[in-house]
C-alpha positions, -999 to 999 in steps of 0.1 A, spaced: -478 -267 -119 -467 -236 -141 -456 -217 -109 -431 -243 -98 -413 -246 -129 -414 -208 -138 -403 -203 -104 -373 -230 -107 -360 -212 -144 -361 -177 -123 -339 -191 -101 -316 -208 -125 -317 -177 -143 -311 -151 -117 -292 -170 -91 -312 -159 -66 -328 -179 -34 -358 -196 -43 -381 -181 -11 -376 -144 -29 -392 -163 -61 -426 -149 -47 -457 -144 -70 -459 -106 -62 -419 -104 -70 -408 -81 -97 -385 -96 -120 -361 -61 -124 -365 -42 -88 -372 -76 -66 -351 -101 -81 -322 -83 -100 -332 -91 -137 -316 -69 -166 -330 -69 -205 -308 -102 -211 -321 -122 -184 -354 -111 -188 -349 -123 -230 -332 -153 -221 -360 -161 -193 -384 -158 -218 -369 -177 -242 -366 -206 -216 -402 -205 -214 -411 -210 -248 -391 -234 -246 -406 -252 -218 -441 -245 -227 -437 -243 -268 -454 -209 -269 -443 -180 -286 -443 -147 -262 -455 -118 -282 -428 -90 -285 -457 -64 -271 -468 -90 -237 -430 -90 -225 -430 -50 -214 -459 -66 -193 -446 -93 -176 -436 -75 -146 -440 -99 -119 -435 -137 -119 -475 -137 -114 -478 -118 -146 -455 -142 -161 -477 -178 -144 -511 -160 -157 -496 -152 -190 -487 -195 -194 -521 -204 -180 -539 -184 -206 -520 -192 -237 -514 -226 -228 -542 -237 -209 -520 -251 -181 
């Protein structure tokens, strides 16, 4: 399921526990992401699900729901 494995990269990626890996979390205030995380996270996810992020959906992806709903669409996951 895409919010399990987004979930686990988060938490690879931030160091942080994985019960503050919430849906609602925001990646910046909530979980302590800067700009590079946030790049590198999404390059670890096009890597994952070989998808290319558009430059203009990352300012979006403010919460690791936005980020699960942004896989399901363009990938049909």
């Amino acid at each position: 399921m895409v919010y399990e494995t987004v979930s686990k990269l988060i938490t690879d990626q931030l160091k942080v526990a994985p019960e503050k890996v919430t849906v609602e979390a925001r990646l910046v205030e909530d979980l302590g992401a800067d700009s590079a995380n946030v790049m590198v996270l999404i390059m670890d996810l096009e890597d994952e699900y070989q998808l290319q992020v558009e430059d203009s959906a990352i300012t979006t992806l403010k919460t690791v729901g936005d980020i699960v709903k942004y896989i399901e669409e363009h990938t049909g996951k």
